[in-house]
N, C-alpha and C positions, 0 to 999 in steps of 0.2 A: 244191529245198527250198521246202515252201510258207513265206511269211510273214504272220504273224497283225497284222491291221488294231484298231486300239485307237481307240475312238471315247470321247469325253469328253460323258457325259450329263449334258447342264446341270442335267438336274431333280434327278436325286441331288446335283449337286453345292449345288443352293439348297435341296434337304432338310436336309443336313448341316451347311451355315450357319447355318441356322435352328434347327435342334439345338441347334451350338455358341454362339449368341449370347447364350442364358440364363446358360449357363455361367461364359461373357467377365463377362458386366455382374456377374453375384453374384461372381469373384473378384476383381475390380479395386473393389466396393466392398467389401470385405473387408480390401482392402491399403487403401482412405482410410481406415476405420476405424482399422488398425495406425497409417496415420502420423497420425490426429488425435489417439492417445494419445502419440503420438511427442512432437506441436509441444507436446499440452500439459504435458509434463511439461517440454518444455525450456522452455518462456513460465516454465514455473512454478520452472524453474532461474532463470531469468536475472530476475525479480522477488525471490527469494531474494536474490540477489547484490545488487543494487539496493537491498535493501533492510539488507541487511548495509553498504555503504558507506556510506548513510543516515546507519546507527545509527553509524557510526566519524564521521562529522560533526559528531554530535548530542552525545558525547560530547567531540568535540574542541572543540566551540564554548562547552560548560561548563566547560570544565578551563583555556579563554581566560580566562574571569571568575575562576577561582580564582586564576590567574596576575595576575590584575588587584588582587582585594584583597590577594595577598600583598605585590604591589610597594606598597599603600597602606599595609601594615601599618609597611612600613619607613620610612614618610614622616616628618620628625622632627617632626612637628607631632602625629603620632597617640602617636609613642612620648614625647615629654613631657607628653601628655596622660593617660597612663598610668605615668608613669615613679611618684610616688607612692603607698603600700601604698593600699590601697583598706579602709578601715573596715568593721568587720562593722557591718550593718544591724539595728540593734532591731525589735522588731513594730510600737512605736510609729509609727517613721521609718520601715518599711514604708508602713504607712495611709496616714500623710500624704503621704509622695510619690506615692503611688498614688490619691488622691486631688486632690490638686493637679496633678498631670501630664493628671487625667483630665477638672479643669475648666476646664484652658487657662492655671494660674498665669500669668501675664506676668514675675515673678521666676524661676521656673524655668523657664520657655520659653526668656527672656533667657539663662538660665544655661548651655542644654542647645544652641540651637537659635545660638543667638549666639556661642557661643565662638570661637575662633582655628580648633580643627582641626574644628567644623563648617560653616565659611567653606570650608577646603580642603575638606571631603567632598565642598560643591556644586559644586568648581571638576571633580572626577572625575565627578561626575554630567551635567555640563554637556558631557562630552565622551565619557558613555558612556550612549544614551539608554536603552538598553536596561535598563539601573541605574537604578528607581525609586527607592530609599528607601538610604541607606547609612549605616549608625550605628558607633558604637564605645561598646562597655561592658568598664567594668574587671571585676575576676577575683572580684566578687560580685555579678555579674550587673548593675549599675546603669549607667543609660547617660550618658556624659559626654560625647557627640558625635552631631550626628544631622543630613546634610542639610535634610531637612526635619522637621517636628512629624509623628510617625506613630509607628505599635509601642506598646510596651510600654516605661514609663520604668524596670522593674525585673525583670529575663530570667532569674532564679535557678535558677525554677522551669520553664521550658521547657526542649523537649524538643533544639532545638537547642542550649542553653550547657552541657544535662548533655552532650551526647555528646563535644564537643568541651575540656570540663576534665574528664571524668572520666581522661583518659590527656594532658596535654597535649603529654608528651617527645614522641608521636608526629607530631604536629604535621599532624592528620588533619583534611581539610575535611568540611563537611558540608551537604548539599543537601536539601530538606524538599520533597512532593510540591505539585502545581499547583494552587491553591486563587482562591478570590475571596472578595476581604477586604467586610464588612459595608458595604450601603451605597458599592457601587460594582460597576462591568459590567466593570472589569479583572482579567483572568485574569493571577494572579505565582506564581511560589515565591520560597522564601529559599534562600539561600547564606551560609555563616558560613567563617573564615578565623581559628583561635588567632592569639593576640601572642606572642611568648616573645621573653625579652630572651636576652645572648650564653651564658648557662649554661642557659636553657633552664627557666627559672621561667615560670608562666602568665601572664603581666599582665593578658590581659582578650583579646577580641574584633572579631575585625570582620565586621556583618552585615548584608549584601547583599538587598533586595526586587528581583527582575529580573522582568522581563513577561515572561510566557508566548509571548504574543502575539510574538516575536521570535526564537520556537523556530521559527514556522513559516517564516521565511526562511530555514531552516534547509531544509526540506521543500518548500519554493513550486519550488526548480527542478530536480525530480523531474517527470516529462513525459514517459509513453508512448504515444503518437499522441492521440486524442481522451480517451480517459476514464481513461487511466491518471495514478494519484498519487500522494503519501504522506502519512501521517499519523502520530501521535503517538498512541496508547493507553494506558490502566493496563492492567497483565497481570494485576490479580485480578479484572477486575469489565469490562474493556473500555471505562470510560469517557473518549470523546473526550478529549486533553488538548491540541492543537493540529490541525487543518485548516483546508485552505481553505473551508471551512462553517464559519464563524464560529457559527451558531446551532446548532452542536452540541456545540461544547468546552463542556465542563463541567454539560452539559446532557442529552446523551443517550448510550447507548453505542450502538457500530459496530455498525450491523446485519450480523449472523449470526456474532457471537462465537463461540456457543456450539459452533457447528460449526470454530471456529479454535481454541475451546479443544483441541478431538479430535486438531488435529495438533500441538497441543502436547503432548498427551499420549503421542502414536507420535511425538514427534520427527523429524517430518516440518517442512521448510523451508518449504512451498508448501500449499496449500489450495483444491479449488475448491468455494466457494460457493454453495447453490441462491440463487433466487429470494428475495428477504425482501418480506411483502406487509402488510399490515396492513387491518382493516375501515372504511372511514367510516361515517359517523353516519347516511348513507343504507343501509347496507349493503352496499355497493359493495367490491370489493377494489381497495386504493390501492398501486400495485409501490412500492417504498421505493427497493429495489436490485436489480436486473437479475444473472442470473446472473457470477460474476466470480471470478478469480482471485487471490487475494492469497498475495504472500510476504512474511513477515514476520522479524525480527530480535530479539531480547533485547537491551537495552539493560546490559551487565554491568561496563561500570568506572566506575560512577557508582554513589556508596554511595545508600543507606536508600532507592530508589526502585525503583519494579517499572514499567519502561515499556517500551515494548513498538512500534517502529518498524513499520509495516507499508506498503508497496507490492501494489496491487491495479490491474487492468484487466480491463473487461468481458471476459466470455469468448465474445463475439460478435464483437468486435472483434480478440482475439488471434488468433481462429481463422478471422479474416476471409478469410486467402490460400487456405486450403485449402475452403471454403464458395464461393469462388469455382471451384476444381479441380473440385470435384462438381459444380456447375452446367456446369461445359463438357464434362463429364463424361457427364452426363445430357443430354445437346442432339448430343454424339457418340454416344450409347447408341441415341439415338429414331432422329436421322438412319441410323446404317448398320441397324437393322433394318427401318426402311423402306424403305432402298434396295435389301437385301434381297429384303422382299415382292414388291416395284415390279420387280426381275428375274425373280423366281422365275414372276412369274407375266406378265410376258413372252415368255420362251423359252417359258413351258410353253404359251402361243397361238401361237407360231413352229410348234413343234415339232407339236401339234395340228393346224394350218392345211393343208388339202390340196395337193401342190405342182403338179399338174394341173387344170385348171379339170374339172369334169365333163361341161359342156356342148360340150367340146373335140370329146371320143371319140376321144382317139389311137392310143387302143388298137385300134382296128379296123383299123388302118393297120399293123399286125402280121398280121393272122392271114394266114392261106394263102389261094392265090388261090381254089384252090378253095371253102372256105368261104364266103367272101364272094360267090361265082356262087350258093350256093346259098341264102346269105341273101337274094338279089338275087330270084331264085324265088320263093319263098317271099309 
């Protein structure tokens, strides 16, 4: 039985590799592609989350301070100060305290700023720094207590005494958005806390000026390798309301809102970012912020405010691991098609290359003798 001899021809076989190798690299960048939308939508989970526990901070560290003026509300220095009906206010007695309060009287400073429980107010300010301003007003809005000389000596008409005596049995705090007061570089809100004696009658007030400025240690140890953060926002408008960029609270809103408004609109957790750039005065394009990921949170057990927690890192940096994968990626792509070429065209000079010298003539050393007598002739 004959048997058939199978020889392995290098050159097809470095043909076919070389065929195959386009293939290789466009499907293996096809799968980085799958898993960079992979990482990014998990970065973009896991900043969602981050940014969700945030807001559960942010929330817990204001509902401290309402827990604070409740425990003051009960102090008996505030409730004797309030024990008292509170006298309805003529227009007259309007004016005048409103104008005496507003040129510094020294008799009603005394009156207001001097008392017994505005002695205690400083002693809770003194141990809560974060509590700017701490007052008490009875249930016609008039203030009978005040750490320090600040506010309004007559609160009737604002917007925090309505919400909180318009229902007092509910015994509902009330927090007022991030603001800076005239005539000063510090960023506060207010905080207010009803009085209600044991049946549940309104007495009056307690309310609270707190630094903003103390929201962000709230947010400072939030830390995603180099550029990941968090920050504090309004959700109608985007304006900063706490970050580590001081010279942006209250001053400018997050660059590329607008495109954060859109996942708020699809109810999407996460968002990625272009580029935000602006022109200088040269004409120059100035990058502001670098493409980047942000998840953000709603801020939802904290009445009358729309804020808005957000967690962001560059999306250079998130996607760093996999930008590394491509690059060795591409450096194994070049190497084996080179090494490739560098065989194929190897064997195919092996395989080409004569394996007889010609100037040998072995072949003569073959033929018949007679031939060769008659070449000899010849």
């Amino acid at each position: 039985m004959t048997h058939h001899r199978y020889r392995l021809d290098t050159r097809i076989l470095s043909v076919f590799f070389l065929v195959a190798m386009p293939f290789v690299a466009f499907g293996a960048f096809v799968v980085i592609g799958m898993a960079r939308g992979a990482l990014t939508e998990q970065v973009g989970a896991d900043l969602e989350q981050r940014a969700f526990q945030t807001r559960t901070t942010v929330e817990r560290y204001v509902g401290d301070l309402w827990v604070q003026l409740r425990l003051v509300s009960n102090y008996p220095d505030v409730r004797q100060a309030l024990a008292s009906p509170a006298k309805p206010i003529t227009p007259d007695e309007n004016d005048r305290l409103s104008q005496a309060w507003a040129t510094g009287d020294k008799t009603l400073n005394d009156a207001v700023v001097g008392s017994i429980v505005s002695a205690r107010l400083r002693e809770v300010v003194r141990v809560r720094p974060a509590i700017r301003l701490l007052q008490v007003v009875d249930s016609q809005g008039r203030l009978v207590g005040s750490s320090s000389r600040g506010g309004r000596i007559l609160n009737a008409d604002t917007a925090w005494f309505k919400s909180i005596s318009t229902d007092p049995i509910l015994e509902k705090p009330w927090l007022g958005e991030v603001y800076q007061p005239p005539g000063s570089s510090l960023a506060v809100y207010d905080l207010a806390w009803p009085v209600l004696d044991a049946e549940g009658v309104f007495l009056g007030a307690l309310r609270a000026v707190a630094d903003a400025g103390d929201l962000y240690g709230v947010l400072a140890p939030v830390r995603l390798g180099r550029s990941g953060h968090a920050q504090l926002i309004r959700a109608s408008d985007g304006l900063v309301l706490a970050s580590d960029d001081s010279a942006r609270v209250l001053k400018s809103v997050m660059p590329g809102f607008a495109y954060l408004r859109a996942a708020m609109a699809e109810r999407r957790g996460y968002w990625l970012l272009p580029q935000v750039a602006e022109k200088a005065a040269d004409g120059s394009e100035r990058v502001l912020e670098a493409p980047r990921l942000v998840g953000y949170s709603a801020v939802e057990q904290l009445p009358n405010v729309q804020w808005l927690v957000t967690v962001e890192q560059d999306n250079e940096e998130a996607l760093a691991p996999l930008a590394r994968i491509t690059r060795y990626l591409w450096l194994h792509f070049l190497g084996a098609f080179g090494t490739a070429i560098l065989l194929g065209l190897y064997f195919s000079y092996k395989i080409e290359k004569p394996v007889i010298d010609e100037d040998i003539h072995l072949h003569e050393e073959h033929l018949p003798k007679d031939a060769r007598v008659v070449d000899a002739e010849e």
